[in-house]
C-alpha angles and dihedrals in degrees: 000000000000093000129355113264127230108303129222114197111275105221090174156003129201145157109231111208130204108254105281087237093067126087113313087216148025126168127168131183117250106243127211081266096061097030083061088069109029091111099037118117122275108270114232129200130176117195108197120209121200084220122147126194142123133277085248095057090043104066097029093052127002088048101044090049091044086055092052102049095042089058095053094045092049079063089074095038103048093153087062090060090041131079137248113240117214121189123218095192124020129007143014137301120256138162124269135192120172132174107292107031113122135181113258108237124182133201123224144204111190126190094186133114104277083194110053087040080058105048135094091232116106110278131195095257093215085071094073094059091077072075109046123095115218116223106251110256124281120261115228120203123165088267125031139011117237114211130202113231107203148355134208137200138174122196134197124215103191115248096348123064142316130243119211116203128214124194126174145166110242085224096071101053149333121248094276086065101046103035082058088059090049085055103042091051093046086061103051088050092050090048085047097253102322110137102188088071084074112124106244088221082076109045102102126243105224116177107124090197080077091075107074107216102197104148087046091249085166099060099030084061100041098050079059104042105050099063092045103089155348112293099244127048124260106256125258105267118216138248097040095192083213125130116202121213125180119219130199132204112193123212094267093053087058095051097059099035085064089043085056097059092036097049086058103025099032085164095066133088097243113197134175085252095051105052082044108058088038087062116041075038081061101048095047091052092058096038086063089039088067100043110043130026107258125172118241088244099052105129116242108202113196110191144186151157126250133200116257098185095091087032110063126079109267094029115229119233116271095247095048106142123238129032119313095168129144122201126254117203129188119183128184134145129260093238092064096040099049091046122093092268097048098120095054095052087039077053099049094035081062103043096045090041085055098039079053100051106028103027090042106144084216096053136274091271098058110126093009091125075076102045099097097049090046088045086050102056091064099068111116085016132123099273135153114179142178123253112193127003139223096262095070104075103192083166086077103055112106132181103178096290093079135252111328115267092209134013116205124183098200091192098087092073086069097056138015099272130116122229110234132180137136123299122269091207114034128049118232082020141134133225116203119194121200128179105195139140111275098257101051093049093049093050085045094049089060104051088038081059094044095052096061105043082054090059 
């Protein structure tokens, strides 16, 4: 890194194995799906407990537990404990996990504010990173780069609370994959180590001869992808010079923010994410149209994954392990989307990109030969993204601490998205994460503002 980020007070640091008595060996091909992502930034969460207890406590009892049932559940994920393999010369890259790997978790101590990190006021965004595990190096051999899949770290903030860390490589798996994980291990902490507790809704599916491959997706990304860039991604540079704010929309919000677009386009499919995205795509544009000279037809890309399980013929199974993500892209001008009726033509740009990607009668992944070259026009564009879904509900996930008290994803700092997942507090609700200069998320916060009391 640049320069180190904000420290917490490393207690310990240990390497958590599957049980020896589970498969030696487990090794599974990267898919276009994962190959899409294999040199996408790590992807970092933080789950914050309102959790007091003791230092004492903490180490002779939170932490013990929290080894134990990491180490069953790994038993399930092997993958997670495993490696990617990246080849410099000939093939192509998989996942690998033999006898002896283990997942890297660290133990904290943190001085700062639990509070103020908690909150949904605007926070210096460097502060979380007290909180955020770093993937262990890579390994370079001749032939081949070996590449840690995930971190973990749980810190304790005395007498107050406890943040878990969640670090993983894109190219092991989407959010599907990994949020079951949170969730599998939650439950074996909470049953006091007992893995066959373990809903089977969570154990993850993973034959790769499930996902048909006729176009020869795998080859055809991998043939671009792999001159594209450096192996390992660039490392985080501090300060960031970034504040993040949280943002809810209520149900109601929601409500009327669908009436709104029904009441003036009756013909379209209206969702929660829809009238989301279109709005917080909305407020950035002319955030940016204040502060910098842009031309009216300047192109504004608005782009997101969606999930393929469901989706391929034949469908996987939901709890199919990886990626298996298309890509969703809405275009529209600056001109249109800073205008008065911005919302509505943001509105109508998502529901007609999804409409042309998911509900495709050719399939989701029709055009997606052509997904990386048309991905890859849009560096140094005009792009705002999502990052998360509500499907995802990390704000059930309990591990004995009860349910979190904030979600963070601190990976949007690194790019232009925006997190999103259901409320905490409000049922039927959003929560909207965004990582920008001051200046930028206090102009969005009050046009975001704005926006709503007009409804």
């Amino acid at each position: 890194m640049a320069e180190n980020p904000p420290a917490a007070g490393v207690l310990e640091r240990c390497d958590i194995r599957p049980s020896a008595n589970t498969t030696s060996e487990l090794t599974l091909s990267l898919l276009h799906f994962d190959i899409t992502w294999l040199y996408f930034h790590p992807v970092h969460r933080l789950l914050f407990f309102d959790f007091p207890c003791s230092k004492t406590e903490f180490l002779e009892t939170v932490v013990p537990k929290l080894k134990e049932s990491l180490h069953e559940t790994l038993n399930h994920f092997l993958p997670l404990a495993g490696n990617i393999i990246h080849p410099l010369n000939s093939g192509r890259p998989f996942s690998r996990f033999e006898d002896g790997d283990s997942v890297t978790l660290t133990i904290a101590e943190c001085d700062k504010d639990f509070d103020y990190l908690t909150g949904n006021h605007p926070r210096v965004a460097d502060e979380f990173y007290a909180c955020v595990p770093q993937l262990p190096p890579a390994k370079h051999t001749p032939d081949v780069v070996i590449l840690p899949v995930l971190a973990l770290q749980i810190t304790l903030f005395p007498d107050r609370g406890v943040c878990l860390g969640i670090t993983n490589h894109h190219g092991i798996g989407d959010a599907s994959s990994i949020v079951r994980f949170i969730k599998a291990w939650a439950s074996v902490n909470r049953s006091s180590g007992d893995s066959k507790l373990i809903d089977d809704k969570l154990l993850p599916f993973y034959d790769r001869t499930s996902v048909e491959d006729p176009e020869g997706l795998d080859s055809i990304y991998w043939n671009l992808i792999k001159q594209s860039r450096a192996v390992e991604s660039p490392p985080i540079s501090f300060p960031l010079n970034k504040i993040r704010g949280t943002f809810i929309l209520r149900k109601d919000d929601v409500q009327k923010l669908k009436h709104f677009v029904l009441e003036r386009r009756p013909e379209m499919h209206i969702t929660a994410f829809i009238v989301t995205c279109a709005l917080v795509w909305v407020c950035l544009v002319k955030v940016d149209g204040a502060t910098e000279t842009l031309a009216d037809d300047e192109p504004e890309y608005f782009c997101f994954a969606a999930d393929c399980r469901g989706r391929l013929s034949p469908p996987l199974p939901a709890a199919y392990f990886g990626n298996c993500l298309g890509f969703v892209k809405a275009e529209s001008t600056h001109g249109l989307l800073k205008g008065n009726d911005g919302f509505l033509f943001a509105a109508q740009s998502v529901g007609e990109a999804i409409h042309k990607t998911v509900n495709n009668e050719k399939g989701i992944l029709d055009g997606a030969e052509n997904w990386p070259r048309q991905f890859g026009k849009l560096i140094g564009k005009r792009l705002f993204g999502v990052a998360g879904s509500p499907r995802f509900d990390l704000y059930d996930v309990d591990y004995g601490w009860g349910r979190p008290i904030k979600f963070e994803s601190a990976s949007i700092d690194a790019d232009t998205s925006m997190s999103l997942c259901k409320s905490r507090d409000f049922e039927g609700g959003l929560e909207i994460g965004l990582s920008r200069p001051k200046e930028i998320l206090d102009a969005f916060a009050a046009i975001f503002t704005e926006a709503l009391r007009n409804l």
